[in-house]
LOMARLO-495845 format. One record per residue: residue number from 0; residue in three letters; x, y, z of N, C-alpha, C in turn. Coordinates in Angstrom, 3 decimals. Example, Ala and Ser with C-alpha at 12.3 -4.5 7.8 and 13.67 -1.06 7.14 Angstrom:
2
(node 0, Ala, (13.190, -5.690, 7.800), (12.300, -4.500, 7.800), (13.200, -3.300, 7.800))
(node 1, Ser, (12.850, -2.250, 7.080), (13.670, -1.060, 7.140), (12.900, 0.030, 7.870))
end
This chain:
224
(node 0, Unk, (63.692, 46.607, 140.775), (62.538, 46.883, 139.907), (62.755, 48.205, 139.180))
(node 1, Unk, (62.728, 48.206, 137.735), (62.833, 49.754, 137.081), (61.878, 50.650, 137.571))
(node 2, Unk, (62.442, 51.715, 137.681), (61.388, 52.836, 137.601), (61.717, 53.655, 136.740))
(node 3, Unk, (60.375, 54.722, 136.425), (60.720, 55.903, 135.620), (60.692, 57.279, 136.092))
(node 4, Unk, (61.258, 58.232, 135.432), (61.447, 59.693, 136.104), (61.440, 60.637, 135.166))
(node 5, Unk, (59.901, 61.234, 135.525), (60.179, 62.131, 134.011), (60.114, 63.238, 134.158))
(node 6, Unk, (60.547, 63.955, 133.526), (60.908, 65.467, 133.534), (60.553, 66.435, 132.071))
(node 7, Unk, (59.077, 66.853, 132.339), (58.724, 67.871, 131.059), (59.038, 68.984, 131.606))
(node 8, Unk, (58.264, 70.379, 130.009), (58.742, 71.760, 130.380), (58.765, 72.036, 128.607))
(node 9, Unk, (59.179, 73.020, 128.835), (58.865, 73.768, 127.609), (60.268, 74.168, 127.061))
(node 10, Unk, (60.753, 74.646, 126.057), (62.263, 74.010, 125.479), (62.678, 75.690, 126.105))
(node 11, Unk, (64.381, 75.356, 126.352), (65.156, 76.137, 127.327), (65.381, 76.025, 128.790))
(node 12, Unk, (64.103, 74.815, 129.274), (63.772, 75.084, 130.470), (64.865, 74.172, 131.534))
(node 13, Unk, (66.018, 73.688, 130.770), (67.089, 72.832, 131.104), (66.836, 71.952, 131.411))
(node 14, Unk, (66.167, 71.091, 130.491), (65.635, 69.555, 130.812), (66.597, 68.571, 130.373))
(node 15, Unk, (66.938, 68.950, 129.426), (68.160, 68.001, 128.664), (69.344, 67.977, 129.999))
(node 16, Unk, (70.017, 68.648, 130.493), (70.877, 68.851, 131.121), (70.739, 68.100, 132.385))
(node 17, Unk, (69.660, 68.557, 132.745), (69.284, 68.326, 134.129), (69.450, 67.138, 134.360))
(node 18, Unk, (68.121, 66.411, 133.213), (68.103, 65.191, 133.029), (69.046, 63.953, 133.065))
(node 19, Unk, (70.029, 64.310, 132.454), (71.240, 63.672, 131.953), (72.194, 63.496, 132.983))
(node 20, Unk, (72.342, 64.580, 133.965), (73.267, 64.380, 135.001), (72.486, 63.688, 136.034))
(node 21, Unk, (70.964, 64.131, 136.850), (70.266, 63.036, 137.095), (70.450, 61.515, 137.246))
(node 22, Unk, (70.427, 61.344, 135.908), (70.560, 59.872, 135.657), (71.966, 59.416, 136.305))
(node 23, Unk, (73.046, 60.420, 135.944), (74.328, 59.873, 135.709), (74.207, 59.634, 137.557))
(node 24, Unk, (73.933, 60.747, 138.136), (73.922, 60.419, 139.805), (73.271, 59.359, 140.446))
(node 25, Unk, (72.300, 59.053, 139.296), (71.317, 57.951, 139.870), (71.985, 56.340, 139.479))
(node 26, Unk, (73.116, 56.492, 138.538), (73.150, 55.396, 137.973), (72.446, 54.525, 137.480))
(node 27, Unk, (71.378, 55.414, 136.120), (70.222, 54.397, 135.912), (70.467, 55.107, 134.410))
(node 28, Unk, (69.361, 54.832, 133.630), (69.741, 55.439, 131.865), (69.085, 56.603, 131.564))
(node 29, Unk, (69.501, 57.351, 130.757), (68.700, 58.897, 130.373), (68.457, 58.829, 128.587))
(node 30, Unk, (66.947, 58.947, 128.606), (66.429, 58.955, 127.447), (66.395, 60.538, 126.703))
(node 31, Unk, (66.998, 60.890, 125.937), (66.527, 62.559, 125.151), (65.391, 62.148, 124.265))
(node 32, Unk, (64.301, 62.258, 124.552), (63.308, 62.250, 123.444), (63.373, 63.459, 122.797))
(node 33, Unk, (64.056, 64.523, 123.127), (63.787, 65.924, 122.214), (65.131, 65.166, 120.785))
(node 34, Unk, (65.847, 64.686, 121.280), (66.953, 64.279, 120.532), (66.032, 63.341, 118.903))
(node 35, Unk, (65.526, 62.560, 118.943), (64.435, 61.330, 118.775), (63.872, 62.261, 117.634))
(node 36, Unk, (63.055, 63.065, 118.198), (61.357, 64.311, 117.230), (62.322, 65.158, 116.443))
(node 37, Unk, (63.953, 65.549, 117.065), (64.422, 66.333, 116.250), (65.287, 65.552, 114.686))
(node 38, Unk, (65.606, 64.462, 115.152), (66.390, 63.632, 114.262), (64.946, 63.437, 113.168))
(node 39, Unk, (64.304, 63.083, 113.047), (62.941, 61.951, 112.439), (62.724, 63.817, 112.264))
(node 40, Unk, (62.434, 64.540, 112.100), (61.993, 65.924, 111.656), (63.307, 66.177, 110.607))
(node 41, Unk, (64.025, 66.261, 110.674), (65.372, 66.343, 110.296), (65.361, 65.331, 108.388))
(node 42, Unk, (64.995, 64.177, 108.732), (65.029, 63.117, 107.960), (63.988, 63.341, 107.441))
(node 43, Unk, (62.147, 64.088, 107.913), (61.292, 63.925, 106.722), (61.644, 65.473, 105.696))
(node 44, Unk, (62.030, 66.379, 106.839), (62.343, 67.366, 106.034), (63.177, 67.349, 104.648))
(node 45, Unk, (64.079, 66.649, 104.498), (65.242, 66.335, 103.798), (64.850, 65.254, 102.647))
(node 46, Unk, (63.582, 64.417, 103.183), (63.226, 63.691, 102.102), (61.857, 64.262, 101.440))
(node 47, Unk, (62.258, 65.311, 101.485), (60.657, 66.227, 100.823), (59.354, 66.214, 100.764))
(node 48, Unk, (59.174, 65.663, 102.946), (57.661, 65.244, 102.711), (57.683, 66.582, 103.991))
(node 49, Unk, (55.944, 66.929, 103.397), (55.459, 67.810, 103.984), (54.984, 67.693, 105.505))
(node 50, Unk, (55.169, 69.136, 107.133), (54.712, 68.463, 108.017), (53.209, 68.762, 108.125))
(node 51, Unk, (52.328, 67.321, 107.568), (51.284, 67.174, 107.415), (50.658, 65.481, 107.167))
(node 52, Unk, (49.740, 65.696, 107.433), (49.471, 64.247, 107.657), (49.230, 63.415, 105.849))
(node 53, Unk, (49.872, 62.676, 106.232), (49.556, 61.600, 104.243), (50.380, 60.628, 104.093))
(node 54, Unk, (50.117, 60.206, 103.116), (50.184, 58.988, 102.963), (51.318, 58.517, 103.017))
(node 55, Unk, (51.994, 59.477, 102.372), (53.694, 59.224, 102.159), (54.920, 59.593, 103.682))
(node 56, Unk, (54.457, 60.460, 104.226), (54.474, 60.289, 105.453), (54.257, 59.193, 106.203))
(node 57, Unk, (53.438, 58.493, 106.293), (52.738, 57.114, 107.065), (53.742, 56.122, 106.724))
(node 58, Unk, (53.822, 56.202, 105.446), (54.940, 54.905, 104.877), (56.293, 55.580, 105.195))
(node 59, Unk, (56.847, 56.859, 105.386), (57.839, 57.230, 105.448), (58.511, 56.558, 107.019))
(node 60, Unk, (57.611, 57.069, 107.628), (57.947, 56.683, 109.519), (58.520, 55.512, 109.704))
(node 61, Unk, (58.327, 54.134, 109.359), (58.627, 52.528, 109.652), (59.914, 52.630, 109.330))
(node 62, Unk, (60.182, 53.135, 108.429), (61.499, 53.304, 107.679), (62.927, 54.081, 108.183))
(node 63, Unk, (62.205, 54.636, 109.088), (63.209, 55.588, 109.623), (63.965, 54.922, 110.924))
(node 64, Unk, (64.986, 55.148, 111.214), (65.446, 54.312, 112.366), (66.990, 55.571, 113.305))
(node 65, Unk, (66.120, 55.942, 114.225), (66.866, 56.378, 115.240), (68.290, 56.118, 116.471))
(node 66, Unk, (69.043, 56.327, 116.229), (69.742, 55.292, 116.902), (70.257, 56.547, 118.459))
(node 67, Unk, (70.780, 55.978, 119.563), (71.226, 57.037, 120.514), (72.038, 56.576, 121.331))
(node 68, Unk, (72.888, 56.827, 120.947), (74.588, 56.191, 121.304), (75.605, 57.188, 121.969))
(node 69, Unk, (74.896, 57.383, 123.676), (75.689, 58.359, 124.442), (75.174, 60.105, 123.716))
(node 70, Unk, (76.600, 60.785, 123.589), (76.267, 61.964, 123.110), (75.857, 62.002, 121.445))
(node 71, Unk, (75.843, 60.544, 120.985), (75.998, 60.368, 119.339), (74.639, 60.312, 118.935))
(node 72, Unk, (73.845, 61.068, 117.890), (72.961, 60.416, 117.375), (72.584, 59.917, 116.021))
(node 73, Unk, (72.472, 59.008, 115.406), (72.308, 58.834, 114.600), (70.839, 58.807, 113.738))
(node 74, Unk, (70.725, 58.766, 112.527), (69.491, 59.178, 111.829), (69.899, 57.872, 110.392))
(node 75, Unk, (68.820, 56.729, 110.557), (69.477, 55.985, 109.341), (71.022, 56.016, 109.130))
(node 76, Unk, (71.838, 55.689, 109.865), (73.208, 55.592, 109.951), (74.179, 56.835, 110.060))
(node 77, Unk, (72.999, 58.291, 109.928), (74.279, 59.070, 109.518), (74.188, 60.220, 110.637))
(node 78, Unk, (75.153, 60.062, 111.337), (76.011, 61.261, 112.256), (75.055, 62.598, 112.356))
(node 79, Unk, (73.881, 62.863, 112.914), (73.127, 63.772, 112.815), (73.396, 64.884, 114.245))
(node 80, Unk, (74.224, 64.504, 115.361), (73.887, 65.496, 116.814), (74.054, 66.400, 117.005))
(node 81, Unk, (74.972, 67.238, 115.252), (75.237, 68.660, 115.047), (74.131, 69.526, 115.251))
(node 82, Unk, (73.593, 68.720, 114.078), (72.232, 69.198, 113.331), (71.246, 69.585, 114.224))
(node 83, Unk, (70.733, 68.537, 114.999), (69.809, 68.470, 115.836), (69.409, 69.621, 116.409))
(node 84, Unk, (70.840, 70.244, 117.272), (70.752, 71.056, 118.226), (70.753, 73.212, 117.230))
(node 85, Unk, (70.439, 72.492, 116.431), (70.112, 74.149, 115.453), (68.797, 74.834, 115.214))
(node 86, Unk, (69.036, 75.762, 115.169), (67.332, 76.621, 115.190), (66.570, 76.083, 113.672))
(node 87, Unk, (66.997, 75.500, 113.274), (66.455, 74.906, 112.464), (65.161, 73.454, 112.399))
(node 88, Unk, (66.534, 73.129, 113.486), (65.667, 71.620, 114.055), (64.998, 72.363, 114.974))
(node 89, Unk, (65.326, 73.021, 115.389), (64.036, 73.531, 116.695), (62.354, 73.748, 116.125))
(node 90, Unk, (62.472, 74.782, 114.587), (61.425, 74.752, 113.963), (60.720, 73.642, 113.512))
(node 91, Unk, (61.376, 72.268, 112.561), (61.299, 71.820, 112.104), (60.804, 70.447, 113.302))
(node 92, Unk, (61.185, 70.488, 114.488), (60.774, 69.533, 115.564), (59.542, 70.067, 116.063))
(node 93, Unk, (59.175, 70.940, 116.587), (57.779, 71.547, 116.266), (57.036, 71.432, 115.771))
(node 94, Unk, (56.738, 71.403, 114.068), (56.079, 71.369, 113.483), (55.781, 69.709, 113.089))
(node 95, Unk, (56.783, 68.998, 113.186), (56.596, 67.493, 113.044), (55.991, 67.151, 113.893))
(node 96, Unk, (56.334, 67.633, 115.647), (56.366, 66.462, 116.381), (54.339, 67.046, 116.840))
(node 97, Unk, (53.885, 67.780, 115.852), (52.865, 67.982, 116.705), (51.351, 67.026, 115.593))
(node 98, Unk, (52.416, 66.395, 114.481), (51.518, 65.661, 114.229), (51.363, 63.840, 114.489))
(node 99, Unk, (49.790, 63.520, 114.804), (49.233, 62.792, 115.209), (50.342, 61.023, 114.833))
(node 100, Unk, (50.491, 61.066, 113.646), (51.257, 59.804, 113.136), (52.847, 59.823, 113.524))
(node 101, Unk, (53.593, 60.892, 113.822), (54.213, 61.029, 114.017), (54.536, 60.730, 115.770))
(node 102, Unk, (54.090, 61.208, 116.421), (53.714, 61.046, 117.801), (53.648, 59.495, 118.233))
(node 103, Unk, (52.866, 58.750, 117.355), (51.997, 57.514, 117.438), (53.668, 56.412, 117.443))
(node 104, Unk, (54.136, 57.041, 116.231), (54.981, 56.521, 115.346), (56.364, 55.912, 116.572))
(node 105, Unk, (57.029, 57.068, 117.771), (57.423, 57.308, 118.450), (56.774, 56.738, 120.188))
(node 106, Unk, (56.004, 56.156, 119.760), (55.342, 56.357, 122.173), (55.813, 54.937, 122.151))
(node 107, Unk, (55.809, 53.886, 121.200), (56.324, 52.829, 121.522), (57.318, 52.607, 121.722))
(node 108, Unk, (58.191, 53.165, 120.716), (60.107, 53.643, 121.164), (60.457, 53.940, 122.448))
(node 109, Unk, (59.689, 54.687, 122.562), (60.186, 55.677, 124.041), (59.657, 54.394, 125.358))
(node 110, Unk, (58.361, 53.916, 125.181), (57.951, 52.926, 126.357), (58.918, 51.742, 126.532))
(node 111, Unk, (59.215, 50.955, 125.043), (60.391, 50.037, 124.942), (61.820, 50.033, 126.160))
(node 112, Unk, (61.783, 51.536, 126.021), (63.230, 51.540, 126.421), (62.837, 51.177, 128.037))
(node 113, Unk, (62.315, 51.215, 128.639), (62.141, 50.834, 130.435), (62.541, 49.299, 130.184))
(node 114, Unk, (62.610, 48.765, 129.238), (63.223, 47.145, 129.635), (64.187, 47.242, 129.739))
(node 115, Unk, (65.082, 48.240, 129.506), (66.570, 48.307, 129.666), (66.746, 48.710, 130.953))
(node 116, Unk, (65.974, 48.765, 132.247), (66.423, 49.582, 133.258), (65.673, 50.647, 133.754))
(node 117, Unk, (65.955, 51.158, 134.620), (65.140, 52.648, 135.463), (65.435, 53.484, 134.084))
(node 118, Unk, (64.948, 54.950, 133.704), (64.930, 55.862, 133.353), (64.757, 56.780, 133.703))
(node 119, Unk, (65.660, 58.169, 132.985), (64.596, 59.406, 133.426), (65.077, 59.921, 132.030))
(node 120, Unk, (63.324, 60.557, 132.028), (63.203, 60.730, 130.326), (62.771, 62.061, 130.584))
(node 121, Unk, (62.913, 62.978, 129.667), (62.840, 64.479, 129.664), (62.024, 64.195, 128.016))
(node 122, Unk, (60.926, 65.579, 127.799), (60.473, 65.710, 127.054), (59.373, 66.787, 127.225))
(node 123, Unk, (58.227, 67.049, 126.181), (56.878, 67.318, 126.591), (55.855, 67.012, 126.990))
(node 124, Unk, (55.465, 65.549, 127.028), (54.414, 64.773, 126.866), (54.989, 63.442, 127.729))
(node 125, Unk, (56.085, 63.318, 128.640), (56.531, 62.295, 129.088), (55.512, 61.429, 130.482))
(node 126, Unk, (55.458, 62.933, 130.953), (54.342, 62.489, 132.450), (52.888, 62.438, 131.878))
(node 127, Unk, (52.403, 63.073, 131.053), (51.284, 63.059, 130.800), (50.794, 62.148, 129.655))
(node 128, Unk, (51.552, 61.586, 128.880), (51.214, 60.292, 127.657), (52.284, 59.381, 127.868))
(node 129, Unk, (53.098, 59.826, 127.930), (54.316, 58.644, 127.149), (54.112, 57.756, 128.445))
(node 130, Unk, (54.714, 58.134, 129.461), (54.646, 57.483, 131.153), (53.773, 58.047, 132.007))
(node 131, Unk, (52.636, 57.985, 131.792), (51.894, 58.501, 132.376), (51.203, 58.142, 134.305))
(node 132, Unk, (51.967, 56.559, 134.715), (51.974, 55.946, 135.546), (53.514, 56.013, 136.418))
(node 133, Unk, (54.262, 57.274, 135.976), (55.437, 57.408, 136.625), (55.296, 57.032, 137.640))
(node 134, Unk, (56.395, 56.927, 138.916), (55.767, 57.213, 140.354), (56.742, 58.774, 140.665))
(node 135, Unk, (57.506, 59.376, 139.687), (57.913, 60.524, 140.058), (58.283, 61.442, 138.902))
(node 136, Unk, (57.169, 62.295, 138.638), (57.239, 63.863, 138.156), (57.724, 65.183, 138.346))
(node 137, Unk, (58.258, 65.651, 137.213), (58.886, 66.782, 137.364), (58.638, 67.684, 136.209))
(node 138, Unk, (58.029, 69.225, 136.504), (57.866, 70.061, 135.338), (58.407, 71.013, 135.496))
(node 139, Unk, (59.741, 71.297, 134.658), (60.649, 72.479, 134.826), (60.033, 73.560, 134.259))
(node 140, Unk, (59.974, 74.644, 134.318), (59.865, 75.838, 133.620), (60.810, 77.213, 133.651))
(node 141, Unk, (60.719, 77.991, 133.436), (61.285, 79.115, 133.315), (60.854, 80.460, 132.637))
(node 142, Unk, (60.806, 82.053, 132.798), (60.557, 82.746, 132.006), (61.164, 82.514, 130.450))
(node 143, Unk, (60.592, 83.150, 129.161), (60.794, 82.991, 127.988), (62.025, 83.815, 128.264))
(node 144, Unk, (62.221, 84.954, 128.661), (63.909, 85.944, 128.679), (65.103, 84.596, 129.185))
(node 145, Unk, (64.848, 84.021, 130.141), (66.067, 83.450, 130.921), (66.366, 81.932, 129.965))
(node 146, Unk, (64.946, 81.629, 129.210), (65.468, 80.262, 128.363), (66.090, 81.165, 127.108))
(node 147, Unk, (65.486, 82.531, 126.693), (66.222, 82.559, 125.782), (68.093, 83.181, 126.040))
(node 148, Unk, (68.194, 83.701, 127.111), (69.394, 83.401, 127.301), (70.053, 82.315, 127.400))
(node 149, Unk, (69.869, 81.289, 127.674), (70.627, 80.218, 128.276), (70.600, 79.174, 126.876))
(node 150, Unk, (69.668, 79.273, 125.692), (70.124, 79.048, 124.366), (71.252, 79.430, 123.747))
(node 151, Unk, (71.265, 81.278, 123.956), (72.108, 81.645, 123.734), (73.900, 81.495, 123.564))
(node 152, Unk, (73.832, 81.352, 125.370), (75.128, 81.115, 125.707), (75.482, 79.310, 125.212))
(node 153, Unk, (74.534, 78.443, 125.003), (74.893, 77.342, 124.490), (75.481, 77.010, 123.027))
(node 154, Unk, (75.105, 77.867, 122.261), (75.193, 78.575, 120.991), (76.078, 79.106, 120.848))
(node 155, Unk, (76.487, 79.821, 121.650), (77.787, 81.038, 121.772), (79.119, 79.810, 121.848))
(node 156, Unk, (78.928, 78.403, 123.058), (79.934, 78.042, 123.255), (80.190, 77.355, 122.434))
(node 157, Unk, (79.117, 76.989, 121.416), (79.790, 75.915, 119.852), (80.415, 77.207, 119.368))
(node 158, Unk, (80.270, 78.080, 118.994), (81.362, 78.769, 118.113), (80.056, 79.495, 117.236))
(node 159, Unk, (78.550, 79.264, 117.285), (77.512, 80.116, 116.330), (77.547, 81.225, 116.810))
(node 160, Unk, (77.154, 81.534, 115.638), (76.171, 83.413, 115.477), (75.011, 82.898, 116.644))
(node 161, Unk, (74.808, 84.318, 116.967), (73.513, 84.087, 117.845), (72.764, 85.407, 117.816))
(node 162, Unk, (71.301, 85.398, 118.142), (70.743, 86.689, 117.988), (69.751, 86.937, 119.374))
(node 163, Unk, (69.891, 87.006, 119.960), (68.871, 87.261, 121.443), (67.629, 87.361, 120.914))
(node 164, Unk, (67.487, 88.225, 120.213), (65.602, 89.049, 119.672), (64.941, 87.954, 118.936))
(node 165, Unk, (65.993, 87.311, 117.884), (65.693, 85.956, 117.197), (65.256, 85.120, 118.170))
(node 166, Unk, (66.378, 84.367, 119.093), (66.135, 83.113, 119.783), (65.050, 83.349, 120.947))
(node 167, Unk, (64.532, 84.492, 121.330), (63.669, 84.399, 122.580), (61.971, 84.462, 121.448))
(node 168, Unk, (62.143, 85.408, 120.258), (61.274, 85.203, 119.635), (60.669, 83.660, 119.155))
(node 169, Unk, (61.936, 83.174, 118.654), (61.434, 81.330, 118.141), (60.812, 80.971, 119.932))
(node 170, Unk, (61.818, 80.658, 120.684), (61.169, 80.557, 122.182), (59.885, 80.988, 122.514))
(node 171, Unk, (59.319, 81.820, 122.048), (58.107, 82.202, 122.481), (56.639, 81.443, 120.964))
(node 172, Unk, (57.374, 81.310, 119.939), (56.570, 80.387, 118.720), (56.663, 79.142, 119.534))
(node 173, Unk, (57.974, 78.638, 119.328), (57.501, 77.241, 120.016), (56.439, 77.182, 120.983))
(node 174, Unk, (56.669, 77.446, 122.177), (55.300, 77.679, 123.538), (54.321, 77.660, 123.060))
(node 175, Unk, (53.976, 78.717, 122.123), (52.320, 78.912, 121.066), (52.074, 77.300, 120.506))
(node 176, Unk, (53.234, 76.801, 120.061), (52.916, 75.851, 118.937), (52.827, 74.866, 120.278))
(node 177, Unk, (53.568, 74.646, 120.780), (53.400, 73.176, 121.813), (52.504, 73.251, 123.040))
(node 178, Unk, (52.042, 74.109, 123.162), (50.885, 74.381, 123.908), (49.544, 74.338, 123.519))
(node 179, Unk, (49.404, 74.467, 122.230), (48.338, 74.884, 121.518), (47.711, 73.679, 120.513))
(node 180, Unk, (48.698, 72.862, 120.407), (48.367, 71.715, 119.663), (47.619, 70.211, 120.062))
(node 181, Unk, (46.795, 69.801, 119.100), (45.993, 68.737, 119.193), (46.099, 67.851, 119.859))
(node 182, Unk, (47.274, 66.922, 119.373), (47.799, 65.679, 120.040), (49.489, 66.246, 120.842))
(node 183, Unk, (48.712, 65.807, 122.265), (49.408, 66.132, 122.671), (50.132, 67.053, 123.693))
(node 184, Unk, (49.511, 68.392, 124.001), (49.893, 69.769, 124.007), (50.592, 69.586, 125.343))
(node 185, Unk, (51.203, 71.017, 125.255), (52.599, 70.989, 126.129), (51.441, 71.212, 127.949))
(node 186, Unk, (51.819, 70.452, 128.684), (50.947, 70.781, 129.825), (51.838, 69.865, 131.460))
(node 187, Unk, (51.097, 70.727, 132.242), (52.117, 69.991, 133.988), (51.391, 68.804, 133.737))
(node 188, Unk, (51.665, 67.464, 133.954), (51.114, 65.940, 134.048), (50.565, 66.438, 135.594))
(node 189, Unk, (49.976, 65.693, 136.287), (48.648, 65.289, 136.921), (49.950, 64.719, 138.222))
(node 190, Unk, (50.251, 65.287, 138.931), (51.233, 65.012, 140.076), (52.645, 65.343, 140.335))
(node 191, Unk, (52.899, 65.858, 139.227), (54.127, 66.419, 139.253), (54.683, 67.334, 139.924))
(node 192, Unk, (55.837, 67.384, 140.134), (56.543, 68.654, 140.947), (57.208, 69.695, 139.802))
(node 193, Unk, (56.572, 70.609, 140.322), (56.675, 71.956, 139.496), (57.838, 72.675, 139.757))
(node 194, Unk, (58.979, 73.299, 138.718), (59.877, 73.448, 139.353), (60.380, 74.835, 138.153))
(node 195, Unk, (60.612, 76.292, 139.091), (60.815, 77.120, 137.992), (62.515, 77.803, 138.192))
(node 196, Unk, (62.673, 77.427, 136.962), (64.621, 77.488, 136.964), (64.946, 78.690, 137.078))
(node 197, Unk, (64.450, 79.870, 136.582), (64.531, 80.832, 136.137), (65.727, 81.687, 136.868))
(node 198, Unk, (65.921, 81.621, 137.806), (66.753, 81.912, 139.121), (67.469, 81.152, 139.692))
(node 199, Unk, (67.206, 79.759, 138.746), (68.404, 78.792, 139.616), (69.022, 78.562, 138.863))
(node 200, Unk, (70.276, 78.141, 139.552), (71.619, 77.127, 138.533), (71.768, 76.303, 138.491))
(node 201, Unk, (72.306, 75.729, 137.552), (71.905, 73.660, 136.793), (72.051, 73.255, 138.231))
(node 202, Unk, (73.295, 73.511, 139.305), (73.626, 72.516, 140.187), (72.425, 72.690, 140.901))
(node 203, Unk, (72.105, 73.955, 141.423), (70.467, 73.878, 141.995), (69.526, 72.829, 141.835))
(node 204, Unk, (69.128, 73.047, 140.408), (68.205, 72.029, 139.615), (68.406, 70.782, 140.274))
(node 205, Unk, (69.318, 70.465, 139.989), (69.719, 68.817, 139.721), (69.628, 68.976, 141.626))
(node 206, Unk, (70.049, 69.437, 142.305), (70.167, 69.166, 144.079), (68.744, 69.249, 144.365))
(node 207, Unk, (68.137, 69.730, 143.996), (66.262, 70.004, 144.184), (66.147, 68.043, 143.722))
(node 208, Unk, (66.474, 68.161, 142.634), (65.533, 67.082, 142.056), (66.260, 65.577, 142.774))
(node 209, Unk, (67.021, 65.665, 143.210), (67.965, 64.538, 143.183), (67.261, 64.465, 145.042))
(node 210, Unk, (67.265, 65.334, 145.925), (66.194, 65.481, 147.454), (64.784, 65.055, 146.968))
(node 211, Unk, (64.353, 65.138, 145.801), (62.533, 64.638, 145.580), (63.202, 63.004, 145.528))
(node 212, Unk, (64.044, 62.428, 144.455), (64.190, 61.286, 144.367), (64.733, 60.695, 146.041))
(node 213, Unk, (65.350, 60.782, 146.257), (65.828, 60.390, 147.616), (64.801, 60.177, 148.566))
(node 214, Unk, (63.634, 61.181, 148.335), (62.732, 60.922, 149.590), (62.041, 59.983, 149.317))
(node 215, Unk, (61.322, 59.935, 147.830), (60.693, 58.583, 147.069), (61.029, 57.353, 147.648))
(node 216, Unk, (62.540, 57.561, 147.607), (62.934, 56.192, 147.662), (63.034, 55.828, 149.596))
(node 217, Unk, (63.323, 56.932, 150.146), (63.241, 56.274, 151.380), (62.033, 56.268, 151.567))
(node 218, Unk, (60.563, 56.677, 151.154), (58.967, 56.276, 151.337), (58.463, 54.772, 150.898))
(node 219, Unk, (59.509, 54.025, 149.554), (59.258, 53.051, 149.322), (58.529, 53.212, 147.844))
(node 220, Unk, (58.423, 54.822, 147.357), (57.681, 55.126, 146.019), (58.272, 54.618, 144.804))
(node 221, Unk, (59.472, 54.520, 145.189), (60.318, 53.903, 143.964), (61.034, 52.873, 144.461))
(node 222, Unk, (61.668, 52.043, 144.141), (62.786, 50.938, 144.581), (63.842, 50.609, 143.853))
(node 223, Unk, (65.200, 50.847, 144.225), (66.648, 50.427, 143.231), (66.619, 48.969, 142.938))
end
């Protein structure tokens, strides 16, 4: 029987990572929804619609088609997973993903995918809207200093410029913006296990989370 496993938090808080190896230990599939809000932000930006709610927007969304092929992502056919991961898309995923049609546009995508299998989906809104009937939650966090380091050094290892004062500053806009917003807002889902990285290392992470799943499953909360 599939199950799901979701894992929110606020961006830096090593959800992507975590997530991904997770899965790979679990042998089940890993969804990036940050991957998804950043591509479709990416694509309205570029086609010169404003992030705001209208008309042309509304008709823009149907049209758009996401694709997520391992580490590949695509955007309407074209090679986007550079892009994605730039302070650019970071702004620009923000400001999209906090409107209402946009959101709407996306919860069916993301629910779809459980016919393919167990999941564990990382995001903002995963335990608390998207899957809100998980049977196992997880909300990473971390201080704003230690996510904005750990941007950093991710940044550093593609070969970018990087600015500490910059990236902990955007780090601390985002939080304002995804916390603060309408549909949606960044918050712990209603059972989750709270979990603060700040002091730990990925292998940590993932050994914490991988002992919550294990016990699930020997309680009978989940089933392979």
């Amino acid at each position: 029987m599939a199950y799901v496993i979701t894992i929110d938090g606020p961006a830096g808080a090593g959800k992507s990572s975590v997530a991904k190896r997770l899965a790979q230990l679990l042998g089940i599939h890993y969804l990036d929804t940050g991957a998804i809000y950043r591509a479709i932000a990416l694509v309205l930006a570029e086609a010169g619609i404003r992030p705001e709610e209208s008309e042309s927007l509304k008709k823009a969304l149907p049209d758009i088609k996401i694709e997520l092929r391992g580490e590949t992502v695509l955007a309407n056919g074209d090679d986007v997973s550079r892009e994605i991961r730039t302070p650019k898309a970071d702004r620009l995923s923000s400001v999209y993903s906090a409107l209402p049609s946009v959101r709407q546009a996306l919860l069916g995508l993301q629910r779809d995918q459980e016919k393919y299998g167990s999941l564990v989906v990382e995001g903002r809104d995963e335990g608390s809207v998207v899957f809100p009937k998980a049977p196992l939650k997880f909300f990473l966090t971390a201080t704003p200093e230690a996510r904005a380091r750990r941007r950093c050094l991710e940044r550093e290892r593609r070969g970018e410029p990087v600015d500490y004062g910059e990236v902990l500053a955007s780090i601390r806009e985002r939080d304002t913006a995804d916390s603060s917003r309408d549909v949606s807002p960044l918050v712990q889902p209603e059972g989750a296990v709270r979990v603060d990285t700040s002091d730990m290392t990925e292998d940590e992470v993932v050994e914490l989370l991988l002992n919550h799943v294990r016990e699930a499953l020997s309680r009978g909360e989940i089933t392979e």
